[in-house]
SERO-4910 file (N, C-alpha, C, O; in steps of 0.05 Angstrom, whole numbers):
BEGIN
 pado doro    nc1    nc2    nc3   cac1   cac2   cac3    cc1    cc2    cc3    oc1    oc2    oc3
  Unk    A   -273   3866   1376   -259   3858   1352   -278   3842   1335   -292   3823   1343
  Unk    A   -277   3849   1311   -305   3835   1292   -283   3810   1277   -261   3818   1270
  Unk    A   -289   3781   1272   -276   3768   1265   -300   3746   1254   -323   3743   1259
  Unk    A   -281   3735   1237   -294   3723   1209   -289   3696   1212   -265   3694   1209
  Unk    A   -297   3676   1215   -287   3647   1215   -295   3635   1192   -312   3646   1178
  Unk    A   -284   3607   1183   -302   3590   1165   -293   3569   1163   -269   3571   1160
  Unk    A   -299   3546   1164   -287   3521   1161   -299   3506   1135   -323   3500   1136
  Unk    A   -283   3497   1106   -294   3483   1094   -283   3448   1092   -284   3432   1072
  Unk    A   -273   3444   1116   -260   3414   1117   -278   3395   1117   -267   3373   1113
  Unk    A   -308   3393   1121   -316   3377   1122   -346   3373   1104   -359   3393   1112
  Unk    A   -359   3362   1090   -386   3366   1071   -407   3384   1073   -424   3389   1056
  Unk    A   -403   3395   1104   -423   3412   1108   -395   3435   1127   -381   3431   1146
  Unk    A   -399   3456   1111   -384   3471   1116   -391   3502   1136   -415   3506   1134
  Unk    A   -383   3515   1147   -392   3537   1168   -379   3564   1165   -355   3568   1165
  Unk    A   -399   3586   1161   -384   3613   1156   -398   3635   1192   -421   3642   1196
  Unk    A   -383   3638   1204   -398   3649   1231   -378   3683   1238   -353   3682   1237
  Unk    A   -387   3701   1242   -388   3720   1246   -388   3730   1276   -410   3730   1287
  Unk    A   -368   3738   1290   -367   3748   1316   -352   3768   1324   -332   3771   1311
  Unk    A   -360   3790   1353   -353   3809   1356   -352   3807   1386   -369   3799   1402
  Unk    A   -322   3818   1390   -311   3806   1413   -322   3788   1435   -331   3790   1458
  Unk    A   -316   3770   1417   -324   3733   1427   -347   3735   1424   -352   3712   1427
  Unk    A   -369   3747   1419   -398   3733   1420   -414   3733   1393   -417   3754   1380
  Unk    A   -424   3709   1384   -437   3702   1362   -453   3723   1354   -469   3734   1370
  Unk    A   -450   3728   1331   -471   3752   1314   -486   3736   1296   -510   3736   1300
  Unk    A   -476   3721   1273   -489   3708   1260   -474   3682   1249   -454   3688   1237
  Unk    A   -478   3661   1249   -471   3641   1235   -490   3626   1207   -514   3630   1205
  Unk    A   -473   3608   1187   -496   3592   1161   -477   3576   1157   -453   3580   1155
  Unk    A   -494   3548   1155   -478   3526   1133   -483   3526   1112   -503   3535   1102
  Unk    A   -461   3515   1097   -470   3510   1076   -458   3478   1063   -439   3470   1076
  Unk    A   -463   3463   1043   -463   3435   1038   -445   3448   1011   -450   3464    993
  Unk    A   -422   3431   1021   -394   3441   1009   -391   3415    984   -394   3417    959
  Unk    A   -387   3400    995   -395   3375    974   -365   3380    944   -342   3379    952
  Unk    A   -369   3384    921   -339   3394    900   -347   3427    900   -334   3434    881
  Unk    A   -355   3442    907   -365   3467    894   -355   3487    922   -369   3506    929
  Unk    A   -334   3480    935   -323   3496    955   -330   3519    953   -350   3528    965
  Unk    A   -309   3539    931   -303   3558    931   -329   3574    917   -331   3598    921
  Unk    A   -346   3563    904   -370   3579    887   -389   3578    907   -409   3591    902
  Unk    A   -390   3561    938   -399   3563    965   -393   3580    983   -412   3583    999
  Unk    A   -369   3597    988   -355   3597   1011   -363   3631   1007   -377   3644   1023
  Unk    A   -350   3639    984   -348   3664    981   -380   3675    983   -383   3694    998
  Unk    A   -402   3665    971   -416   3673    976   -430   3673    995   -444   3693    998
  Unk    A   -431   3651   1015   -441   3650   1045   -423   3660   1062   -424   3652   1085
  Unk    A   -402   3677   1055   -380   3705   1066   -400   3727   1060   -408   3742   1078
  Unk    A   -411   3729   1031   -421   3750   1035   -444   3753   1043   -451   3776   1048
  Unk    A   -465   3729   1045   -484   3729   1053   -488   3737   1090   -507   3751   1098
  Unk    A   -464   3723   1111   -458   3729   1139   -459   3751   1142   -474   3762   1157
  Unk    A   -438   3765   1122   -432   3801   1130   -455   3813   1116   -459   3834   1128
  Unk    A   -472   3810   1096   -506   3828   1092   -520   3831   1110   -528   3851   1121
  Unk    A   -526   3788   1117   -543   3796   1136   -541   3812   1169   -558   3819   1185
  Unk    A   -509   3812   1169   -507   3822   1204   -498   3845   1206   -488   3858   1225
  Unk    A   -508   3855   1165   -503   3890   1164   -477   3902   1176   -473   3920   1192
  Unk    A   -458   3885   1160   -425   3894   1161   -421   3888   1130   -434   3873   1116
  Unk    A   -397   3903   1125   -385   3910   1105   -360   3897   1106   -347   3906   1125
  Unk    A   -348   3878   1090   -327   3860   1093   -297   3883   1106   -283   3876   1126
  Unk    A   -292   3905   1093   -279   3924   1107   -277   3920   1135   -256   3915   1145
  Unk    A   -294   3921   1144   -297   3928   1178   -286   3902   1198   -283   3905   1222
  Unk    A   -277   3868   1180   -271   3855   1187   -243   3852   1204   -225   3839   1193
  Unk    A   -237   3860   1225   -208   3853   1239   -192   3832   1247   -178   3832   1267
  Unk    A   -196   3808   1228   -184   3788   1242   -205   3763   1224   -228   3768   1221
  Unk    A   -194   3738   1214   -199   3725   1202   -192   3696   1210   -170   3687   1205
  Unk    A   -206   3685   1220   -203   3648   1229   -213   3625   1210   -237   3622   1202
  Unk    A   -196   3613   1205   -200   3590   1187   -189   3562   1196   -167   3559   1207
  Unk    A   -209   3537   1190   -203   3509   1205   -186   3495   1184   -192   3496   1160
  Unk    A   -169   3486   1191   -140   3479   1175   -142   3447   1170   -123   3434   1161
  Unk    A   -167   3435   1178   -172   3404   1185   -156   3389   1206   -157   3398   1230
  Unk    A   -144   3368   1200   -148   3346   1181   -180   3346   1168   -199   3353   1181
  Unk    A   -180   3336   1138   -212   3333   1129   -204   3336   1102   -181   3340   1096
  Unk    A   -222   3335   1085   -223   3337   1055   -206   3371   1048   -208   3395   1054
  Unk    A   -183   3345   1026   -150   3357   1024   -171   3385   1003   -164   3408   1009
  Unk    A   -190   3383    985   -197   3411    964   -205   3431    989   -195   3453    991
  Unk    A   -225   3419   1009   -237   3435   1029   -215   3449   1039   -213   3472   1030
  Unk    A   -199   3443   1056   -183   3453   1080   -163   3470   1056   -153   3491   1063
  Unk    A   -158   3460   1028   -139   3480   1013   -144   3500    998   -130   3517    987
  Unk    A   -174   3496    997   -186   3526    990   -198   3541   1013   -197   3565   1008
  Unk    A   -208   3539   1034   -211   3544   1058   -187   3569   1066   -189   3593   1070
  Unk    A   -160   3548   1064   -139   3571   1071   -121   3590   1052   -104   3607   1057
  Unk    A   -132   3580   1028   -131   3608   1003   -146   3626   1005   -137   3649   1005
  Unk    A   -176   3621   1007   -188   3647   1024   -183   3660   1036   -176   3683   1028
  Unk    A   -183   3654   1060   -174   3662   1087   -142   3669   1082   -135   3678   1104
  Unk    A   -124   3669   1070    -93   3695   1066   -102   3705   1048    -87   3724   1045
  Unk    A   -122   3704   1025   -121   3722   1013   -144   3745   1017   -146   3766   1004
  Unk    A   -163   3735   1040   -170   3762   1046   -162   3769   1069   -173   3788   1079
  Unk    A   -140   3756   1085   -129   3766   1113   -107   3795   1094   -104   3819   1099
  Unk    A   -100   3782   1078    -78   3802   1062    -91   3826   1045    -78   3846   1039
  Unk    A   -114   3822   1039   -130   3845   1020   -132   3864   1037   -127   3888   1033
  Unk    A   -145   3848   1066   -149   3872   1086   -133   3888   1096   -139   3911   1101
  Unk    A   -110   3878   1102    -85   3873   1127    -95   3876   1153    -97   3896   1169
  Unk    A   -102   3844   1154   -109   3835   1183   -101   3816   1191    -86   3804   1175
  Unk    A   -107   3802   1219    -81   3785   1227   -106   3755   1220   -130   3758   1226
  Unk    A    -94   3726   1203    -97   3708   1208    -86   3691   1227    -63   3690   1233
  Unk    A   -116   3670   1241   -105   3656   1256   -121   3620   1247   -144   3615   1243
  Unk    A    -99   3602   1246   -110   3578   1235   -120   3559   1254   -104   3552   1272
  Unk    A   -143   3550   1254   -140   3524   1284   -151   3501   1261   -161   3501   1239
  Unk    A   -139   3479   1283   -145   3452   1274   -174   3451   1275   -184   3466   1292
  Unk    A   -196   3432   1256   -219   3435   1247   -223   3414   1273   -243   3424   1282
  Unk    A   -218   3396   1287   -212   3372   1299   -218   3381   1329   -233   3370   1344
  Unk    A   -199   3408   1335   -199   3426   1363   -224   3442   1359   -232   3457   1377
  Unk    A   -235   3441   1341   -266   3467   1346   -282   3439   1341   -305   3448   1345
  Unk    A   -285   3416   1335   -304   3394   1336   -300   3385   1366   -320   3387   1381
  Unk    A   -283   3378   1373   -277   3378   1406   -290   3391   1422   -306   3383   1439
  Unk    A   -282   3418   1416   -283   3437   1434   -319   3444   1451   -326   3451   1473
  Unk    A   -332   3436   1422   -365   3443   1417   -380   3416   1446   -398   3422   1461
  Unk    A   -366   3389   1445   -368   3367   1454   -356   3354   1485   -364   3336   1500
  Unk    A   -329   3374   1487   -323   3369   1510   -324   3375   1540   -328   3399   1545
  Unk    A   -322   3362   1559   -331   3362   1580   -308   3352   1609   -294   3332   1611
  Unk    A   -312   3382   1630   -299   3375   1645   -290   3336   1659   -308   3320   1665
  Unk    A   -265   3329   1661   -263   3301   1669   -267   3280   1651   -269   3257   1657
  Unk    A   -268   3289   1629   -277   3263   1606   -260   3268   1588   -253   3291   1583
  Unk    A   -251   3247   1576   -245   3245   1551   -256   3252   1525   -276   3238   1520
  Unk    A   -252   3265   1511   -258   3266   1482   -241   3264   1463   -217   3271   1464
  Unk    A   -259   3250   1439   -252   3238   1412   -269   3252   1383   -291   3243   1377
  Unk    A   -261   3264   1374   -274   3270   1348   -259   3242   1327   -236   3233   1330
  Unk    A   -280   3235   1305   -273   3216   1297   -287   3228   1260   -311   3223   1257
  Unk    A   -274   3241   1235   -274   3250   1223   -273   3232   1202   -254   3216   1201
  Unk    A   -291   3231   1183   -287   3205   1165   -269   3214   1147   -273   3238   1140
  Unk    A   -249   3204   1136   -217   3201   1126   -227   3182   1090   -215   3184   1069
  Unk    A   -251   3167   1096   -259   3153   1078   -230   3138   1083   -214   3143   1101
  Unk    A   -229   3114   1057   -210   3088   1053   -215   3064   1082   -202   3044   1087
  Unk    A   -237   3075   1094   -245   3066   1124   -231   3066   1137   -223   3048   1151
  Unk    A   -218   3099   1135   -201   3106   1156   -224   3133   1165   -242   3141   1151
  Unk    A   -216   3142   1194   -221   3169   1209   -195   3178   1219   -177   3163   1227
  Unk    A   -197   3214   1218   -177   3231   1222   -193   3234   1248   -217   3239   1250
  Unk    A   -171   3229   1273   -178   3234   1303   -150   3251   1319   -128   3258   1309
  Unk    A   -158   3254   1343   -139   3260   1369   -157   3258   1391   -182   3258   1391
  Unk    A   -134   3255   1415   -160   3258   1442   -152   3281   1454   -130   3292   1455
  Unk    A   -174   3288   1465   -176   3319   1481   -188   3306   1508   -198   3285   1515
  Unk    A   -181   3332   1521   -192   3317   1550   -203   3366   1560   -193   3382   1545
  Unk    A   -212   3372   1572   -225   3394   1576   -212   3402   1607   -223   3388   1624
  Unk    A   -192   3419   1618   -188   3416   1646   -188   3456   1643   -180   3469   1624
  Unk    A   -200   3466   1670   -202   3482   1679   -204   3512   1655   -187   3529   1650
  Unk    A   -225   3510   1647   -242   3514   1619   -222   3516   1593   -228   3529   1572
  Unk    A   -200   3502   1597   -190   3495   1567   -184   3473   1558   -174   3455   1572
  Unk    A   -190   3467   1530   -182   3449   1519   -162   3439   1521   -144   3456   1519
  Unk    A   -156   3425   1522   -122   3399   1513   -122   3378   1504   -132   3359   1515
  Unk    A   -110   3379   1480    -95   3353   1465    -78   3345   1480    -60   3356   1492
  Unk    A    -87   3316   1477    -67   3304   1488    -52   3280   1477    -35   3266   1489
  Unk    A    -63   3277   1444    -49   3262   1433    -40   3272   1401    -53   3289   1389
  Unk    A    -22   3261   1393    -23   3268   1357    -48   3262   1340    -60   3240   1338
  Unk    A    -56   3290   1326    -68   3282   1301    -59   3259   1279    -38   3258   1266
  Unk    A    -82   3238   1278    -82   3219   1263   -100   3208   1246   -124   3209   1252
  Unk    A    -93   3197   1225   -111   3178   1200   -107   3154   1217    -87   3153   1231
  Unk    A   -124   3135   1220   -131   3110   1229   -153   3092   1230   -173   3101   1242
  Unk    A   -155   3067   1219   -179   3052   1229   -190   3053   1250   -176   3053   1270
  Unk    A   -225   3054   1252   -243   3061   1269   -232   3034   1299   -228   3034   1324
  Unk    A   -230   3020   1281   -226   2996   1302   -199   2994   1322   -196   2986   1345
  Unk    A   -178   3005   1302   -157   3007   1321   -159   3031   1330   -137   3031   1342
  Unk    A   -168   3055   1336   -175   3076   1343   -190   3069   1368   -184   3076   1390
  Unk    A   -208   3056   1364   -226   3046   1399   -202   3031   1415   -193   3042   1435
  Unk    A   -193   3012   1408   -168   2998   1421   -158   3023   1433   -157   3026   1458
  Unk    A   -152   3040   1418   -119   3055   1426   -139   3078   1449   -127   3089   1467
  Unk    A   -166   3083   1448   -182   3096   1472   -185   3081   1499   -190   3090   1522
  Unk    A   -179   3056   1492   -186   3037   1517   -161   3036   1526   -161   3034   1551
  Unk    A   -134   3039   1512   -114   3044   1525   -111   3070   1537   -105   3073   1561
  Unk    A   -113   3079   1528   -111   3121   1531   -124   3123   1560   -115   3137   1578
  Unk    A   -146   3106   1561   -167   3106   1586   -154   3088   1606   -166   3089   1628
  Unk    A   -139   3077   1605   -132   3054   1620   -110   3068   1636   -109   3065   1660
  Unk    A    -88   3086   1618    -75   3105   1626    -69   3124   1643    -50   3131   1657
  Unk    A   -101   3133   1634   -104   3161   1649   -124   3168   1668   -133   3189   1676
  Unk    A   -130   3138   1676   -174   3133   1697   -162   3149   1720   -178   3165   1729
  Unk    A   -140   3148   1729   -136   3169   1750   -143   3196   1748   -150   3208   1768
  Unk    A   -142   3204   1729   -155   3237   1720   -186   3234   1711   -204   3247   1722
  Unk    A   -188   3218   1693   -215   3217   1683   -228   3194   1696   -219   3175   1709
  Unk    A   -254   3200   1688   -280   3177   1693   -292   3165   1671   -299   3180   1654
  Unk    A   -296   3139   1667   -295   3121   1657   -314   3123   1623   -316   3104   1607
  Unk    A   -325   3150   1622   -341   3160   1596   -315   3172   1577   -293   3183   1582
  Unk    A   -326   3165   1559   -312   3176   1529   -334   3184   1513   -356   3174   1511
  Unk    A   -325   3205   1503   -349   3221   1484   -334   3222   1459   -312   3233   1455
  Unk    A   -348   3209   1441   -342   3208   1413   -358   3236   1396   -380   3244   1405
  Unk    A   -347   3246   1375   -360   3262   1355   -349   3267   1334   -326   3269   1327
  Unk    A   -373   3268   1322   -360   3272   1290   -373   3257   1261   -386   3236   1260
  Unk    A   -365   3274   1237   -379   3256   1223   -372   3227   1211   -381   3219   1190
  Unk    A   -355   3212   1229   -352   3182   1219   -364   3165   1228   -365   3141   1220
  Unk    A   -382   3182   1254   -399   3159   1268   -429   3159   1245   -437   3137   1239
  Unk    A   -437   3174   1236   -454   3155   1210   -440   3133   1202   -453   3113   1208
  Unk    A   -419   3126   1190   -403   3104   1183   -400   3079   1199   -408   3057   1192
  Unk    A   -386   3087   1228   -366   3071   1242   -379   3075   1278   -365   3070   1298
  Unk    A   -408   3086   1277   -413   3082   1294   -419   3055   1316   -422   3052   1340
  Unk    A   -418   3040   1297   -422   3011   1312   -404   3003   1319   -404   2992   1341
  Unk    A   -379   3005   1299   -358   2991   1318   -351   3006   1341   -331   2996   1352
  Unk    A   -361   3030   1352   -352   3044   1367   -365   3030   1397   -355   3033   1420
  Unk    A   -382   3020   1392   -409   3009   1412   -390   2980   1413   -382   2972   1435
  Unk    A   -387   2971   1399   -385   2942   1399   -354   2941   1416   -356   2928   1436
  Unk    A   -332   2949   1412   -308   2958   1420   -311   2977   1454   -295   2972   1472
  Unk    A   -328   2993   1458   -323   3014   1484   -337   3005   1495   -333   3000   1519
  Unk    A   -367   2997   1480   -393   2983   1499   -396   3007   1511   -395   3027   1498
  Unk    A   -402   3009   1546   -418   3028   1559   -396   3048   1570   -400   3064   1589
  Unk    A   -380   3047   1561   -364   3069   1561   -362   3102   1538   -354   3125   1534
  Unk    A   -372   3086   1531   -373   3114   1510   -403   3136   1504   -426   3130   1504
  Unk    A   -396   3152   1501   -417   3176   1497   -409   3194   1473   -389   3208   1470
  Unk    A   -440   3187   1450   -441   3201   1427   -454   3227   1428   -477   3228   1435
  Unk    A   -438   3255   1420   -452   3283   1423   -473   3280   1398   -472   3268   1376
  Unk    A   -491   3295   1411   -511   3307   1398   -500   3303   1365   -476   3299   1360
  Unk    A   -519   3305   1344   -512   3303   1315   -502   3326   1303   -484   3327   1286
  Unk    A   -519   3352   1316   -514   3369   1303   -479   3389   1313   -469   3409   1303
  Unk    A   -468   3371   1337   -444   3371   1336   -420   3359   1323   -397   3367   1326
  Unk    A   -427   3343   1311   -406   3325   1291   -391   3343   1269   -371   3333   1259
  Unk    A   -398   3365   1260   -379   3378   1246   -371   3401   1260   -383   3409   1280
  Unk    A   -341   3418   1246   -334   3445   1255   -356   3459   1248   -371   3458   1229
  Unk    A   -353   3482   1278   -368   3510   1273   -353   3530   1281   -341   3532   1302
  Unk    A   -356   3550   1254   -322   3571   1262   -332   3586   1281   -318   3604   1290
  Unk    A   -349   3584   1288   -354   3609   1327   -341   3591   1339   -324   3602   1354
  Unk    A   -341   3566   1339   -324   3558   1359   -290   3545   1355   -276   3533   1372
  Unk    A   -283   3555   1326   -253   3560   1321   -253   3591   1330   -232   3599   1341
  Unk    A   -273   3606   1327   -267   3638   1335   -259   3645   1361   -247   3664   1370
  Unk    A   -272   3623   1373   -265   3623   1415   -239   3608   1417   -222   3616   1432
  Unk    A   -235   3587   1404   -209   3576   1415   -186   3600   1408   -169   3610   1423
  Unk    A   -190   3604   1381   -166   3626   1373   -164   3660   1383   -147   3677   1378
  Unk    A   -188   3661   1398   -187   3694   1410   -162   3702   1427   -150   3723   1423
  Unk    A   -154   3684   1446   -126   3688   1458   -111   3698   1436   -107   3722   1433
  Unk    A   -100   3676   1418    -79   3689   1403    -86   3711   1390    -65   3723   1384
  Unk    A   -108   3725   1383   -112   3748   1371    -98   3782   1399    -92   3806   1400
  Unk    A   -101   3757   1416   -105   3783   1437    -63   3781   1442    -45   3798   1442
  Unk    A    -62   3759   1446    -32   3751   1451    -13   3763   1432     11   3762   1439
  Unk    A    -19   3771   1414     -9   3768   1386      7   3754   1374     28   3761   1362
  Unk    A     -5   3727   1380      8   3698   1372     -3   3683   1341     -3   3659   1336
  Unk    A    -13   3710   1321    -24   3703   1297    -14   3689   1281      9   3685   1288
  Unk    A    -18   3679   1263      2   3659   1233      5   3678   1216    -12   3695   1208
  Unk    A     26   3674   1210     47   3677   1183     25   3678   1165     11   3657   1168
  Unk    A     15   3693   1147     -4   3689   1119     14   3673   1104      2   3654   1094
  Unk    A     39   3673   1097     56   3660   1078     64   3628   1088     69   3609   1072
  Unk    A     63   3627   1121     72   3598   1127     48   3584   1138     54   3560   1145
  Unk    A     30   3590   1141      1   3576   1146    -13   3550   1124    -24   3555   1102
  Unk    A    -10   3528   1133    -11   3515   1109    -38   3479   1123    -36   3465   1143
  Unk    A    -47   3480   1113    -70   3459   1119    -59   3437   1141    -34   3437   1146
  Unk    A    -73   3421   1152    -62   3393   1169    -74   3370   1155    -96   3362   1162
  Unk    A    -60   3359   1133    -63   3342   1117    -68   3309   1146    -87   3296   1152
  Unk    A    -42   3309   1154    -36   3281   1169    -29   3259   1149     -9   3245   1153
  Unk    A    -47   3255   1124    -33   3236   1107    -32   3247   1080    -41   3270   1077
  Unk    A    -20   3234   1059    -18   3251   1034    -47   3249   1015    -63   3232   1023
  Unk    A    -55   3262    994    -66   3262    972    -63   3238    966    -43   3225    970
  Unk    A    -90   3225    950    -87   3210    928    -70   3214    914    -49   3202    913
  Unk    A    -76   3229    904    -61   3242    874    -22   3242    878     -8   3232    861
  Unk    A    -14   3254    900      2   3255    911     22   3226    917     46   3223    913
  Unk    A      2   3209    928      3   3184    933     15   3171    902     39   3166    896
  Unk    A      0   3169    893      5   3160    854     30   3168    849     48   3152    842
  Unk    A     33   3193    851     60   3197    844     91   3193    857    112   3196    845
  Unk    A     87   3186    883    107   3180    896    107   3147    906    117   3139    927
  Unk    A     90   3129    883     96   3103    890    101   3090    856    107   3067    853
***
């Protein structure tokens, strides 16, 4: 099955190309305000270079965030309106569960920590048991600082399952990496850099079950994971 991923939730955005489950080609690209005059064309640039024809596409994955509200809402205007041009099945994953996913590790805790800006980060914890992922808490906007607190609880919780490492990722640790040190101390473990953002091969693996399950989304009820409102939004309802 040839399937299309792309995530633009976060500044540096990912278009990756796969055929039943295995990477053919992936590209970033630096999303920054110019989403959509980005997206479409590093779509078409994936399918040139891996010598496919958007046609031949069966199945379409897109990262729904939490992350920047223009990103994740042109992200999934794309993605139904070419799941629907084609008629093929969309499937949406959290941008948060393929940042995880890239970082986590049997017996440990993980944290993606997504800069939210207002010096907040969009997080959840995952924990990795018997090669799947699991959330195990709600997606949330929160200060970096009360976010370490609430891991030292989470950990305090659950040391019976896990061992005493936490792996942080994501792009807030440019920001808020220190308080992460200063708060966990030697408990914590930062992934690699070039793991801190979504990569849709690895929204394309979490979501292959449901392609096979046929547990796809609604093109019409598929709608972003904000967690908190818009500015803009904000303004008007205060």
């Amino acid at each position: 099955m040839l399937i299309l991923g792309f995530d633009t939730s976060t500044p540096i955005g990912n278009v990756a190309l796969a055929k039943d489950n295995e990477l053919i080609i992936e590209e970033n690209l630096e999303i920054e305000r110019t989403h959509i005059e980005k997206l479409l064309p590093a779509i078409d640039s994936v399918l040139k270079r891996a010598k496919y024809d958007i046609t031949q596409v069966e199945g379409i994955v897109v990262g729904l965030g939490p992350g920047s509200f223009t990103g994740t809402r042109i992200g999934g205007t794309v993605a139904k309106g070419l799941a629907q041009s084609l008629d093929v099945k969309l499937v949406g994953v959290s941008s948060l569960d393929g940042i995880a996913f890239d970082s986590a590790r049997e017996n440990k805790l993980t944290c993606p920590v997504v800069d939210a800006r207002r010096k907040e980060v969009y997080s959840a914890v995952y924990c990795f048991e018997s090669n799947k992922l699991k959330r195990i808490s709600d997606y949330q906007v929160i200060a970096p600082s009360d976010l370490a607190d609430d891991l030292l609880s989470s950990f305090a919780s659950l040391k019976d399952r896990f061992n005493e490492d936490i792996i942080l990722t994501g792009n807030g640790l440019y920001v808020y990496k220190d308080i992460f040190i200063q708060k966990l101390g030697s408990k914590v473990i930062f992934s690699e850099e070039n793991k801190w953002f979504p990569k849709a091969f690895s929204l394309i693996k979490i979501a292959s079950d449901r392609f096979v399950s046929g547990k796809t989304d609604d093109i019409f009820q598929l709608v972003p994971i904000y967690v908190r409102l818009s500015d803009a939004r904000e303004k008007r309802e205060t």
